[in-house]
Backbone as a chain_set.jsonl record, in Angstrom:
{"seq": "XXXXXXXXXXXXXXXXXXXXXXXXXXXXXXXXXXXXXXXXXXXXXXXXXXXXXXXXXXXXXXXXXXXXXXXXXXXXXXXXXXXXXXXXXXXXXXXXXXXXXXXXXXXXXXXXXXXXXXXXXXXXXXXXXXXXXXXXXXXXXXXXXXXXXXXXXXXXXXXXXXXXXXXXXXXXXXXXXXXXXXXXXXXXXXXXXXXXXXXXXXXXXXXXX", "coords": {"N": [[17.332, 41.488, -51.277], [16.953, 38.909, -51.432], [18.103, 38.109, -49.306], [15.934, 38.907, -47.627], [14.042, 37.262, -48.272], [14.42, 34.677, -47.764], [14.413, 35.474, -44.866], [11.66, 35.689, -44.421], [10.605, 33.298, -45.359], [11.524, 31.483, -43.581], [10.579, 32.748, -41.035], [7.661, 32.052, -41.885], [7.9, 29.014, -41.695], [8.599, 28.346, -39.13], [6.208, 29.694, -37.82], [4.647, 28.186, -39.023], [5.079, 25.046, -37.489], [4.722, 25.973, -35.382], [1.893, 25.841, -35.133], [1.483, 23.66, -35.749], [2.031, 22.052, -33.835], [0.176, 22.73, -31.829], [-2.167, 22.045, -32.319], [-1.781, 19.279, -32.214], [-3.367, 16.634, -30.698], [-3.141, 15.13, -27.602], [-3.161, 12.096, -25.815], [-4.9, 11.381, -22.526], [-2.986, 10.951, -19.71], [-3.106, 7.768, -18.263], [-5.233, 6.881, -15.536], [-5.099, 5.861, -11.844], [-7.375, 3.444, -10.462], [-9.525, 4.026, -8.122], [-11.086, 3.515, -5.351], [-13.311, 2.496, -2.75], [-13.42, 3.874, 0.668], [-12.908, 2.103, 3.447], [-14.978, 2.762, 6.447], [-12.838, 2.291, 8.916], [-10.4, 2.457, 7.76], [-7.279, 4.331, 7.205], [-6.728, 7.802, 5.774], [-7.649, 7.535, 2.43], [-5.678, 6.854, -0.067], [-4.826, 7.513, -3.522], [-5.711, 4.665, -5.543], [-4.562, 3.001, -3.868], [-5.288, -0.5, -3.491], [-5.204, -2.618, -1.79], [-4.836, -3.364, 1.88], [-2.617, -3.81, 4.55], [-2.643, -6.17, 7.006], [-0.281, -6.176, 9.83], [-0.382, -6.859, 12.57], [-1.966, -9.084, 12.495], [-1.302, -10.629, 10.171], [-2.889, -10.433, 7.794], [-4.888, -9.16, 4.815], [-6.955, -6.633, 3.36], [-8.844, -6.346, 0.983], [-10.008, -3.75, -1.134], [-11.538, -3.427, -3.685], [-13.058, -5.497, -3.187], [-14.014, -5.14, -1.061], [-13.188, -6.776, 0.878], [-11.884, -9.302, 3.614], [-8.566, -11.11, 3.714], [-7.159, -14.838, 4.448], [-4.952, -16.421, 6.307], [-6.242, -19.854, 6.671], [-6.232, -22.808, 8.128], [-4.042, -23.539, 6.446], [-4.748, -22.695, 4.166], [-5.842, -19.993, 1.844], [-8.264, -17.819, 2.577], [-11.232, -16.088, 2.061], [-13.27, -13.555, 3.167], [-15.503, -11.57, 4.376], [-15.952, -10.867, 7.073], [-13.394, -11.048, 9.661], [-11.827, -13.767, 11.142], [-13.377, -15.87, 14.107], [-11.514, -16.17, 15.649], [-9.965, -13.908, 15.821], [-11.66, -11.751, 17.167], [-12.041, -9.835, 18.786], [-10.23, -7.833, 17.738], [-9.443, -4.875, 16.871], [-10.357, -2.693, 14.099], [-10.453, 0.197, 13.649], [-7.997, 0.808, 15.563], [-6.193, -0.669, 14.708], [-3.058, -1.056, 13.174], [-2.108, -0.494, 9.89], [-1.125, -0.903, 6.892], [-0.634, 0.753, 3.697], [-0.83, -1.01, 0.332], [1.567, -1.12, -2.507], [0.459, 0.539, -5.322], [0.614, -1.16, -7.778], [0.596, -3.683, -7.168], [-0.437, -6.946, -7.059], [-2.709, -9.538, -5.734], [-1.546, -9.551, -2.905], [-1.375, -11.5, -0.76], [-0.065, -13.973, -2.458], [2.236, -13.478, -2.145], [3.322, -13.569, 0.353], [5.448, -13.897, 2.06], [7.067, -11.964, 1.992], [5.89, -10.032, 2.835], [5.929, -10.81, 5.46], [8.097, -10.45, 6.298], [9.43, -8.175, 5.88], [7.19, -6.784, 7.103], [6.742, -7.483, 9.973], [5.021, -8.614, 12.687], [3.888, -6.623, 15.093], [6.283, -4.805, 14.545], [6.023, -2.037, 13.711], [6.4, -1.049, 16.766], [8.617, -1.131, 17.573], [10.108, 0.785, 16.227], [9.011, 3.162, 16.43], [8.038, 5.804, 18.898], [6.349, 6.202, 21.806], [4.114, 8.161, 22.331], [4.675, 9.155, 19.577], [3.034, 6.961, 18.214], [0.607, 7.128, 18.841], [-0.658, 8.947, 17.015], [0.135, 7.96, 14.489], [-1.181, 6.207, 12.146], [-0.769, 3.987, 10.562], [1.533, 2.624, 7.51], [2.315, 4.294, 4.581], [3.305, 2.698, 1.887], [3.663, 4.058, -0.683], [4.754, 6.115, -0.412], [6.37, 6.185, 0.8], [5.895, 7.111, 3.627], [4.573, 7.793, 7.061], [0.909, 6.671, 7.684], [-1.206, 9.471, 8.93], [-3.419, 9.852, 11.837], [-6.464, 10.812, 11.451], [-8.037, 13.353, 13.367], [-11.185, 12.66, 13.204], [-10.509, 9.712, 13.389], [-9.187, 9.386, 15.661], [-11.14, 9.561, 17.648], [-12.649, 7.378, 17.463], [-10.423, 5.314, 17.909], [-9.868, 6.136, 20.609], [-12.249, 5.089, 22.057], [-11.973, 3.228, 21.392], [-9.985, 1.877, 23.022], [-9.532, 0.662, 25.452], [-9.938, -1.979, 24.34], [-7.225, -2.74, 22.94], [-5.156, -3.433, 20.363], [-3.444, -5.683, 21.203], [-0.932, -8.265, 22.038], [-1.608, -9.943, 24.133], [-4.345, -9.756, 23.958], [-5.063, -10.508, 21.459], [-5.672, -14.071, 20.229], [-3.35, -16.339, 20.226], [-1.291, -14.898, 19.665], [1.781, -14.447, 18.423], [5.066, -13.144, 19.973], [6.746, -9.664, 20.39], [8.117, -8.354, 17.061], [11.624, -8.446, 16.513], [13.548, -5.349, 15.903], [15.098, -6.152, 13.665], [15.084, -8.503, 10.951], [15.375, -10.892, 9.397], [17.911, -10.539, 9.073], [17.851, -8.185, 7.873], [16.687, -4.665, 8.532], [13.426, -3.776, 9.498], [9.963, -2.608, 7.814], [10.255, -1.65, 5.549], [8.765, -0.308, 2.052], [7.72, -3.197, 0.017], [9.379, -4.106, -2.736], [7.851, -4.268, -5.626], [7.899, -6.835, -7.813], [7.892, -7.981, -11.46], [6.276, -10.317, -11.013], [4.532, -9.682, -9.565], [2.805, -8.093, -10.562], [-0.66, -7.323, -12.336], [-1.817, -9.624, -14.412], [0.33, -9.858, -16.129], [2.555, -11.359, -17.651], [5.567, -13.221, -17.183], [8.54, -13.884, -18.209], [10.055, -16.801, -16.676], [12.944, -17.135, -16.668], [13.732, -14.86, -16.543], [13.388, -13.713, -14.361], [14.412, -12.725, -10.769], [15.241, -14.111, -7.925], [13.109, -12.767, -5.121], [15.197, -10.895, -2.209], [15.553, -11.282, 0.967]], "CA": [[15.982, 40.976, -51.522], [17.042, 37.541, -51.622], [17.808, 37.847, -48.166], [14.419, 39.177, -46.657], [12.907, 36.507, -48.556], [14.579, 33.662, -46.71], [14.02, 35.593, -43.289], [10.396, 35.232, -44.544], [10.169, 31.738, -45.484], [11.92, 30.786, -42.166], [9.438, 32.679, -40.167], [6.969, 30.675, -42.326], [8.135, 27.667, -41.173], [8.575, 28.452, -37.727], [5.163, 29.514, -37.218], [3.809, 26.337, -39.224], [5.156, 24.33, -36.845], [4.073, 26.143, -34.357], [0.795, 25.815, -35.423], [0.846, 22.358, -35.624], [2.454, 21.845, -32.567], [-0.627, 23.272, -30.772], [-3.126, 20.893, -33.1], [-1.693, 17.974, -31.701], [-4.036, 16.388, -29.146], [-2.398, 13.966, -26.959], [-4.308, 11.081, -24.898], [-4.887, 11.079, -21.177], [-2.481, 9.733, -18.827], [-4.376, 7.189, -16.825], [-5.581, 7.681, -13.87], [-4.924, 5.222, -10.967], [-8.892, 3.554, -9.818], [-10.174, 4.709, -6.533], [-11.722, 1.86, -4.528], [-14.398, 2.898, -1.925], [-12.192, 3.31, 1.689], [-14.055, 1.484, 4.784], [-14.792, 3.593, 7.497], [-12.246, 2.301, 9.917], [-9.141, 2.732, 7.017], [-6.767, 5.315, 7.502], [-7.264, 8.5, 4.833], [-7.187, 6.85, 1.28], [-4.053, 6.989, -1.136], [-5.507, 6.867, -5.246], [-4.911, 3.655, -6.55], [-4.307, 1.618, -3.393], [-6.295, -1.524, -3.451], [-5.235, -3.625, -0.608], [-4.39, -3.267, 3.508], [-2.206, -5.401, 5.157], [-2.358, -6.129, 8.966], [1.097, -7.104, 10.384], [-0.092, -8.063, 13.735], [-2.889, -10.776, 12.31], [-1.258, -11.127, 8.863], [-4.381, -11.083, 7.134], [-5.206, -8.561, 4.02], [-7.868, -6.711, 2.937], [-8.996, -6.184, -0.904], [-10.747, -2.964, -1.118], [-11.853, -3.91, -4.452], [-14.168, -7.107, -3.187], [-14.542, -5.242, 0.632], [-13.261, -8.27, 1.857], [-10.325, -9.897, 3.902], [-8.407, -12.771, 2.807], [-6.6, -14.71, 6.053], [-4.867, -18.107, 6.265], [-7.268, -21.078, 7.45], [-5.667, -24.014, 7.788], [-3.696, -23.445, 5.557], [-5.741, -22.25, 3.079], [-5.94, -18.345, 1.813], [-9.66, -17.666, 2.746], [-11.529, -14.912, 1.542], [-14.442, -13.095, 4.024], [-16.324, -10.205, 4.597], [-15.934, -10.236, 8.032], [-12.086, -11.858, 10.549], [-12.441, -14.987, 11.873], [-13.361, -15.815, 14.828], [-9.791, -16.045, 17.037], [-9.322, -12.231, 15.76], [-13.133, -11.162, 17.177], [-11.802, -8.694, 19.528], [-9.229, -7.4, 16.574], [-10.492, -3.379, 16.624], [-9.926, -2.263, 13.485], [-9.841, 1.325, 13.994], [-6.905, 1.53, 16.438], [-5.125, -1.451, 13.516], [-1.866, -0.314, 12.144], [-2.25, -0.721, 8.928], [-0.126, -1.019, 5.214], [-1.53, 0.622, 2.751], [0.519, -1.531, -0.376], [2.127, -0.578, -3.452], [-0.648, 0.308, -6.203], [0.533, -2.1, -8.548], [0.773, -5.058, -6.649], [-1.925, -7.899, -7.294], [-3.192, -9.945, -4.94], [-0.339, -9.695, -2.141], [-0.974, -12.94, -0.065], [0.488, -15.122, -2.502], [3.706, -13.13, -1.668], [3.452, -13.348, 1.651], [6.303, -14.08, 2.82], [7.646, -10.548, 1.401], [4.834, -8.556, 3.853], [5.798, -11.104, 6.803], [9.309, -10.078, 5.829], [9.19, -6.461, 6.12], [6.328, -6.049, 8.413], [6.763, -8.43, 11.128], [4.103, -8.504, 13.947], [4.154, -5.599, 16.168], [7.305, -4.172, 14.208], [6.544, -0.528, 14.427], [6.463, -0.732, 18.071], [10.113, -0.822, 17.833], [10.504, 2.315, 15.645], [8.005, 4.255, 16.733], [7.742, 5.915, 20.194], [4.26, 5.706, 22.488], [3.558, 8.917, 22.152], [4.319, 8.462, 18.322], [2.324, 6.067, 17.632], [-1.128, 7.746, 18.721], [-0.795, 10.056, 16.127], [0.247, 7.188, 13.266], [-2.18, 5.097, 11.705], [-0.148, 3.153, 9.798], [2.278, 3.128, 6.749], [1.937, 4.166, 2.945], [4.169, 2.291, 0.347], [3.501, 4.573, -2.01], [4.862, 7.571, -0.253], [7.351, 5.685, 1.993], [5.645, 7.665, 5.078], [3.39, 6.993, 7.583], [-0.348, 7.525, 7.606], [-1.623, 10.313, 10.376], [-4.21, 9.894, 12.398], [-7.211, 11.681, 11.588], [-9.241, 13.477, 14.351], [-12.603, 11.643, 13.21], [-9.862, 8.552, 13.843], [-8.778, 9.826, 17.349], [-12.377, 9.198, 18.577], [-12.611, 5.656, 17.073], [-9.271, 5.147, 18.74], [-9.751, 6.542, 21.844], [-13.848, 4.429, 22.317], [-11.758, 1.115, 21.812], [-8.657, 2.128, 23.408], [-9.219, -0.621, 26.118], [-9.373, -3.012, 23.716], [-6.362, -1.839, 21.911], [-4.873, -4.631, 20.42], [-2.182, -5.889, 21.81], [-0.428, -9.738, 21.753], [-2.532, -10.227, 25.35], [-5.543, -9.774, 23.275], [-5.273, -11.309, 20.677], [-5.511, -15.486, 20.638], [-2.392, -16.992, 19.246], [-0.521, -13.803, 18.818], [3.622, -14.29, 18.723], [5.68, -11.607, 20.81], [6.921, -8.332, 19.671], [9.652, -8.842, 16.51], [13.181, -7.37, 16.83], [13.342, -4.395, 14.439], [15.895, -6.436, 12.721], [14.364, -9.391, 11.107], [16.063, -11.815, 8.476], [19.245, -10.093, 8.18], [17.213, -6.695, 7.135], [15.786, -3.529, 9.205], [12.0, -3.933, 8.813], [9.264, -1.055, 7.896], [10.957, -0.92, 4.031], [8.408, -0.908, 1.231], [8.454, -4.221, -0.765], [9.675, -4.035, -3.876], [6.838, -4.952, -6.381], [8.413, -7.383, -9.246], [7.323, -8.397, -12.278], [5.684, -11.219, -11.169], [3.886, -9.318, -8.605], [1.708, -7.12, -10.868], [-1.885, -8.045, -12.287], [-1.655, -10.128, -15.774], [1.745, -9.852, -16.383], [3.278, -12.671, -18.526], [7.074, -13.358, -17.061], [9.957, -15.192, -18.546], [10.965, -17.207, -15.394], [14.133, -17.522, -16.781], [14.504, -13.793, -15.903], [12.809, -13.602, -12.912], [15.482, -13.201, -9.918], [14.348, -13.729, -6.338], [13.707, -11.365, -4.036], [15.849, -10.98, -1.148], [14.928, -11.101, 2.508]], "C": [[15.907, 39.476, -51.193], [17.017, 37.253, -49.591], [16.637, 38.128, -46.87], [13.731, 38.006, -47.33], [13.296, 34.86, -48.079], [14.615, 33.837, -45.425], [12.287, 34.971, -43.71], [9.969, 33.785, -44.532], [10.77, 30.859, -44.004], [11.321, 31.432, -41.153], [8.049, 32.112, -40.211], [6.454, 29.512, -41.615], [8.151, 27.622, -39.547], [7.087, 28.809, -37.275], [3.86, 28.089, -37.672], [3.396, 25.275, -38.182], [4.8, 24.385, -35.576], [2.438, 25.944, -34.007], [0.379, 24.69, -35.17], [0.699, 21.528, -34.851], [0.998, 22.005, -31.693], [-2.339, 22.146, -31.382], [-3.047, 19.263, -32.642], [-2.763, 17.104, -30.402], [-3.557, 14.596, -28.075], [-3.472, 13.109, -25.543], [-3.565, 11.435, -23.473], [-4.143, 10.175, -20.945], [-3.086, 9.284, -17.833], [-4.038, 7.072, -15.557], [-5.37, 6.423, -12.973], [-6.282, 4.764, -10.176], [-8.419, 3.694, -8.317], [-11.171, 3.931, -6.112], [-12.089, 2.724, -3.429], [-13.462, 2.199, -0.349], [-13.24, 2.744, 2.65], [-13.762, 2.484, 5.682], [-13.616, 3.249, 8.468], [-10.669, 2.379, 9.072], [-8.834, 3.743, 7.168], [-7.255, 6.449, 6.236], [-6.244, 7.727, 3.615], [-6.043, 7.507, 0.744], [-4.949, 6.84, -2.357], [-4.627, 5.763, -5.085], [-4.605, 2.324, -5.693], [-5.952, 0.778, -3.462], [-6.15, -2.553, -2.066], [-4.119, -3.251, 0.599], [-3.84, -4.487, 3.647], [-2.103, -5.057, 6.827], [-1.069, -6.623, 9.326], [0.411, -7.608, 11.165], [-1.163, -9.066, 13.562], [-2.604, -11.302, 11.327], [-2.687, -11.622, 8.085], [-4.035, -9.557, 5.82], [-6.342, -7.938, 3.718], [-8.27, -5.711, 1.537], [-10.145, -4.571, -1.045], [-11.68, -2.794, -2.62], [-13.195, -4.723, -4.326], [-14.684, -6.712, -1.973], [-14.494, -6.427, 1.316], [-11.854, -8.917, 2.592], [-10.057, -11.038, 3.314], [-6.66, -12.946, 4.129], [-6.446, -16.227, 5.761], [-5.656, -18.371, 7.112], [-6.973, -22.179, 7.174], [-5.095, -24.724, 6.995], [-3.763, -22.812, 4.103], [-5.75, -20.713, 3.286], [-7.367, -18.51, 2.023], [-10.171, -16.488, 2.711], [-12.986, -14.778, 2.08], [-14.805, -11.828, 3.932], [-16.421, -9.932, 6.033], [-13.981, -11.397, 8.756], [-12.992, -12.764, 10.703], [-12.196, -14.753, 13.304], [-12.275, -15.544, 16.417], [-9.617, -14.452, 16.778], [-10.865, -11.131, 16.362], [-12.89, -9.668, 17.916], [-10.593, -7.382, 18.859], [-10.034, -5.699, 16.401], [-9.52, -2.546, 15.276], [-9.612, -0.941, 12.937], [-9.063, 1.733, 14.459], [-5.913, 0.367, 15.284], [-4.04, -0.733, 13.205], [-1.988, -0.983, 11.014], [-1.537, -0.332, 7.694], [-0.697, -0.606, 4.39], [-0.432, 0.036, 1.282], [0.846, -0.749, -1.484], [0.75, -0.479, -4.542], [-0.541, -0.781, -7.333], [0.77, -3.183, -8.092], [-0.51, -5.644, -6.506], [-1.774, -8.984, -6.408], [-1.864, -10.754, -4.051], [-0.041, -10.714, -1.424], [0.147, -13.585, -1.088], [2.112, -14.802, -2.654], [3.872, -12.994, -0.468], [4.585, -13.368, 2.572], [7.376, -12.996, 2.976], [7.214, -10.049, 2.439], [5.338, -9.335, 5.562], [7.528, -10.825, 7.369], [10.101, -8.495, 6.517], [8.33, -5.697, 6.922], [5.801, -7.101, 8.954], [5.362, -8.273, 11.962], [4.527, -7.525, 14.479], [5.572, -4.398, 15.595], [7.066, -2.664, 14.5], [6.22, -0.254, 16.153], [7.712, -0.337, 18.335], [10.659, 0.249, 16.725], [10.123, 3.419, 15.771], [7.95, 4.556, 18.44], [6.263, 5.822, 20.829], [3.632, 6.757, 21.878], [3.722, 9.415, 20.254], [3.476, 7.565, 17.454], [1.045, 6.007, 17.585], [-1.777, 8.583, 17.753], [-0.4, 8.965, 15.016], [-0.721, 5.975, 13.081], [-1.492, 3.737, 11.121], [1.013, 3.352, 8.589], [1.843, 2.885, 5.18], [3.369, 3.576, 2.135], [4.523, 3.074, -0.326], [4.41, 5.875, -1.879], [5.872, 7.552, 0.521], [6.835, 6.767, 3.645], [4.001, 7.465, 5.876], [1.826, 7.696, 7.496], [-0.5, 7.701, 8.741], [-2.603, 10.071, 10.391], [-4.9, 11.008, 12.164], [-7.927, 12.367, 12.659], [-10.287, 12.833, 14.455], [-11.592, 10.118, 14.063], [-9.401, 8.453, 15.32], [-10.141, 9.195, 17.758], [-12.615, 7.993, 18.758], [-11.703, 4.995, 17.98], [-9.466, 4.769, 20.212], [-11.621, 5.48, 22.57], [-12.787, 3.379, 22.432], [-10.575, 1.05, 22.289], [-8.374, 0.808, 24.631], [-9.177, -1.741, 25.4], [-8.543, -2.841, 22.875], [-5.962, -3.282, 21.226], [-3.439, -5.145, 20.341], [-2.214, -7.466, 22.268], [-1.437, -10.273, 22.972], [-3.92, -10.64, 25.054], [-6.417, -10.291, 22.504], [-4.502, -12.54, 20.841], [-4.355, -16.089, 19.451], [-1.756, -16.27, 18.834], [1.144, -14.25, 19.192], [3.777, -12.92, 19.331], [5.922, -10.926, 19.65], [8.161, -9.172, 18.855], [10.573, -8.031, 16.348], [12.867, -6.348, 15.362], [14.238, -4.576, 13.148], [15.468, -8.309, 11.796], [15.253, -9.765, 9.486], [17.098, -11.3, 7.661], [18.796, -8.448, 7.799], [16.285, -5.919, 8.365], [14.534, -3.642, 8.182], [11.65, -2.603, 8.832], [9.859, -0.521, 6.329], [10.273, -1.247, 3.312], [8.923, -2.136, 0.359], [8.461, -3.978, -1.888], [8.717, -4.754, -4.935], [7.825, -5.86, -7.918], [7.731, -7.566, -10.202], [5.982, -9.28, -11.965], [4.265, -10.949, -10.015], [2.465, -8.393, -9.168], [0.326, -8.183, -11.396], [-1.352, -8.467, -14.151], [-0.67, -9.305, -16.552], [2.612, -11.009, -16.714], [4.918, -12.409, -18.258], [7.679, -14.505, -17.489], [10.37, -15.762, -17.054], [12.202, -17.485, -15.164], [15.336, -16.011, -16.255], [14.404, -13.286, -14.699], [14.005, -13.43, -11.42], [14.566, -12.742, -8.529], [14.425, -13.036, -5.615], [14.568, -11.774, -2.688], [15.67, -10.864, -0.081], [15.818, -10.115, 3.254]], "O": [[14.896, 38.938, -50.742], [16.289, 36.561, -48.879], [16.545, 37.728, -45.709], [12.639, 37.766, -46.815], [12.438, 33.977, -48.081], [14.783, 32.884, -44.665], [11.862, 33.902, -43.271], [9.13, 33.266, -43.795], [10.37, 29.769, -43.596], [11.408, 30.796, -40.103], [7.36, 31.772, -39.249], [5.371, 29.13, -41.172], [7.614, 26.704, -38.926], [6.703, 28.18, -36.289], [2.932, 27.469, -37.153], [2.304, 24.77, -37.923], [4.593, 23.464, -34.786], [1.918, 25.91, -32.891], [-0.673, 24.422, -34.59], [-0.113, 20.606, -34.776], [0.87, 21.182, -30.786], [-3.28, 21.747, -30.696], [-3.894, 18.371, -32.695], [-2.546, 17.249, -29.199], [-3.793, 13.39, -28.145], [-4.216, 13.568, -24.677], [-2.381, 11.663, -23.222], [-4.157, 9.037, -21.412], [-3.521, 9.863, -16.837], [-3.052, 7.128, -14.822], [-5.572, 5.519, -13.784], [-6.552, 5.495, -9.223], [-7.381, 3.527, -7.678], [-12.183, 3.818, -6.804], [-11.331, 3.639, -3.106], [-13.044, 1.068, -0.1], [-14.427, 3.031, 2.494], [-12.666, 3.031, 5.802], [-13.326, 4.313, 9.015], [-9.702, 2.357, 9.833], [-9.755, 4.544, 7.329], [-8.23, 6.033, 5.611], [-5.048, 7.435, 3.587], [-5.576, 8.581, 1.124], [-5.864, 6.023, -2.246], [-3.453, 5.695, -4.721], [-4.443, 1.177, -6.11], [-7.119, 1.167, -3.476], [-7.103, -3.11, -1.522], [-2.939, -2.947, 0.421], [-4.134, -5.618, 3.259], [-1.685, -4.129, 7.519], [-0.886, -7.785, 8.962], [0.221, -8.81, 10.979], [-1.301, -9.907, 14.451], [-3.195, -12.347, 11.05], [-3.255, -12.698, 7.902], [-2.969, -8.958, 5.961], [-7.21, -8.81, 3.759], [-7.933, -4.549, 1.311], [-11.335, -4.88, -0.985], [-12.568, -1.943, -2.578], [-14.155, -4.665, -5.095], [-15.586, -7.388, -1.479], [-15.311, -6.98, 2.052], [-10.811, -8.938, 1.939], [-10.777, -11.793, 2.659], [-5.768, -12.183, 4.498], [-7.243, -17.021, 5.261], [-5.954, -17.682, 8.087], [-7.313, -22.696, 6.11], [-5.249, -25.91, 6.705], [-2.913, -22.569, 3.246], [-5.694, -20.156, 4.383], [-7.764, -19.571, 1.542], [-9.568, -15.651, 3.382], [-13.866, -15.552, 1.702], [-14.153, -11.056, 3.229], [-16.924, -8.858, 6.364], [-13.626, -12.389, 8.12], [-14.215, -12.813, 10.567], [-11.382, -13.981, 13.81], [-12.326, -15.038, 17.539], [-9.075, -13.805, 17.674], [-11.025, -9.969, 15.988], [-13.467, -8.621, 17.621], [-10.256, -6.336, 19.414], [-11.108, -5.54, 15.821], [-8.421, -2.001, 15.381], [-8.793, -0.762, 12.035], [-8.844, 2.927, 14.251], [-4.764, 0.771, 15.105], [-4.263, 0.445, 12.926], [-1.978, -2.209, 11.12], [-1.407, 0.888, 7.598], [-1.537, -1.393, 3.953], [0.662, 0.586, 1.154], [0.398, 0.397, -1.472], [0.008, -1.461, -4.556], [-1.582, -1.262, -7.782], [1.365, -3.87, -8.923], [-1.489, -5.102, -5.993], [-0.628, -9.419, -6.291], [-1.351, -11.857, -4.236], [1.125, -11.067, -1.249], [1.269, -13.741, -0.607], [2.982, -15.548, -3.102], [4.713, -12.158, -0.138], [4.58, -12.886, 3.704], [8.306, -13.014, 3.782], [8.054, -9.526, 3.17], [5.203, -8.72, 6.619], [7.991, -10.972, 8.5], [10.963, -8.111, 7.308], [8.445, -4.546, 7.342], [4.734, -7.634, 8.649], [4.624, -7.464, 11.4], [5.75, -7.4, 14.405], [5.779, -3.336, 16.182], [7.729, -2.066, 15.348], [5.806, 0.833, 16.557], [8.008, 0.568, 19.115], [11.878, 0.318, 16.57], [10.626, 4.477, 15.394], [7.829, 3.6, 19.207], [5.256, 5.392, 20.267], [2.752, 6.576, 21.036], [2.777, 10.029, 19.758], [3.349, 7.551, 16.23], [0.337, 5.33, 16.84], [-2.966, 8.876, 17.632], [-1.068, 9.46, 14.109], [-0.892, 5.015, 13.831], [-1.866, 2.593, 11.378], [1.536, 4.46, 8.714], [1.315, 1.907, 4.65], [4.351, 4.289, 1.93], [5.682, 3.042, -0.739], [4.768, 6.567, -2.832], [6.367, 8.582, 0.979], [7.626, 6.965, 4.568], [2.874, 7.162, 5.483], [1.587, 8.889, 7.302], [-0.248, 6.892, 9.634], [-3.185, 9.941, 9.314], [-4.428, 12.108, 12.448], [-8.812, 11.568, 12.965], [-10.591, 12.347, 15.544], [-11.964, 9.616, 15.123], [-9.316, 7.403, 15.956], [-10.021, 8.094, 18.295], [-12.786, 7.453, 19.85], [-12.132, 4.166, 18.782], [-9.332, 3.707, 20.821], [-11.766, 5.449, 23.792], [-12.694, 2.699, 23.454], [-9.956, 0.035, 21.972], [-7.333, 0.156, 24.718], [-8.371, -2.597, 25.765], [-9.029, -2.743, 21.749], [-6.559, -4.268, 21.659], [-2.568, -4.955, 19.492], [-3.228, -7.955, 22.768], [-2.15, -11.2, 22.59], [-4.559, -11.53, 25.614], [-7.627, -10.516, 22.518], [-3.352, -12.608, 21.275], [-4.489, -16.224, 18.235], [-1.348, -16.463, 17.689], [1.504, -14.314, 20.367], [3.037, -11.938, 19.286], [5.629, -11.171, 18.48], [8.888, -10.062, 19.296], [10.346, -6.864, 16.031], [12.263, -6.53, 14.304], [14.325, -3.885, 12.133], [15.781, -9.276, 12.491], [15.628, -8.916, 8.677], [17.332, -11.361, 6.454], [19.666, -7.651, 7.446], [15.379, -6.473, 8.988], [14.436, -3.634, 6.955], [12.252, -1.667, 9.357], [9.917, 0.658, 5.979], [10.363, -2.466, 3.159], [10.093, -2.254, -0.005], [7.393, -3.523, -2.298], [8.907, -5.965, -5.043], [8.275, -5.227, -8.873], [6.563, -7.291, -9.929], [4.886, -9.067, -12.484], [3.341, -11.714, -9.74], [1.459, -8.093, -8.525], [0.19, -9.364, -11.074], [-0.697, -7.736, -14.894], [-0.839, -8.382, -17.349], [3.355, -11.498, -15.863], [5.533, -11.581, -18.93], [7.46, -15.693, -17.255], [11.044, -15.024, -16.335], [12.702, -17.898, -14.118], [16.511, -15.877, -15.915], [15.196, -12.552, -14.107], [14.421, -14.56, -11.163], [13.8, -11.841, -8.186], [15.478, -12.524, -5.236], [14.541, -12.918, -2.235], [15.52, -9.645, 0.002], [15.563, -9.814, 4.42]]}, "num_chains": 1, "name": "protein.A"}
């Protein structure tokens, strides 16, 4: 007797907990915002916020719809290139889409000019490779494909493709080996890289080229 009545009380308990188990309601894991893509951006990623151009080093904030491009020094923040980049077709662009948690990537620049040189995937990518790649995702370490709608875009400004000839003040192609390191490797987002993020600088260690 004794012993059916501690099978009982321990199936009891076992369905208690089961019970309560299922009562629990646990919060949403958040979601990553979704920023409005521009027509000439490759197909969106959730969560990214900002393009980077290797071959004009410039950025653009999908957040504010706006680029942001040294000027004489100065980070400068537009709604449309400047003038030396006028012929810049930003549909045939190769383009970065960056890491989602990385906040406002210029003032790491020297990371993106680091890892994605000017012209760099020319030298990893074949010709006939490269009609079919839009650009590269961070997020996913692989490249973004060319959409069909994007083929057309492409293929309309294909004479003005853009290429160092083209563009005013462009440097040559850069070796695929660039400060000691094979380029084309997401950058590593640090601490100090995210958005209102309070760092000890004492722990901070620099990144590496």
């Amino acid at each position: 007797m004794k012993k059916l009545k501690s099978i009982g009380i321990a199936i009891f308990v076992v369905i208690f907990f089961v019970s309560l188990d299922g009562c629990v309601v646990t919060a949403p894991l958040p979601q990553p915002v979704q920023y409005t893509n521009p027509a000439w951006a490759p197909e969106y990623y959730q969560g990214v916020r900002y393009y980077y151009f290797p071959d004009i080093e410039a950025y653009y904030d999908l957040s504010n719809q706006n680029f942001v491009y040294l000027s004489n020094g100065q980070w400068t923040v537009s709604y449309n290139l400047p003038p030396a980049y006028s012929n810049f077709n930003l549909y045939g662009a190769y383009v970065v889409g960056l890491n989602v948690h990385v906040y406002q990537p210029w003032i790491h620049n020297e990371y993106y000019i680091a890892h994605y040189p000017r012209y760099y995937y020319r030298t990893i990518y074949r010709d006939q490779e490269r009609d079919n790649i839009r650009g590269f995702n961070e997020n996913i370490r692989k490249p973004f494909i060319r959409t069909p709608e994007a083929h057309n875009h492409f293929n309309e400004g294909r004479r003005q493709e853009n290429d160092p000839k083209t563009i005013e003040n462009a440097r040559p192609t850069d070796k695929p080996v660039y400060y000691g390191r094979r380029v084309g490797k997401p950058v590593k987002v640090k601490p100090q890289m995210r958005e209102n993020k309070q760092v000890n600088p004492a722990k901070v260690k620099p990144q590496t080229k």
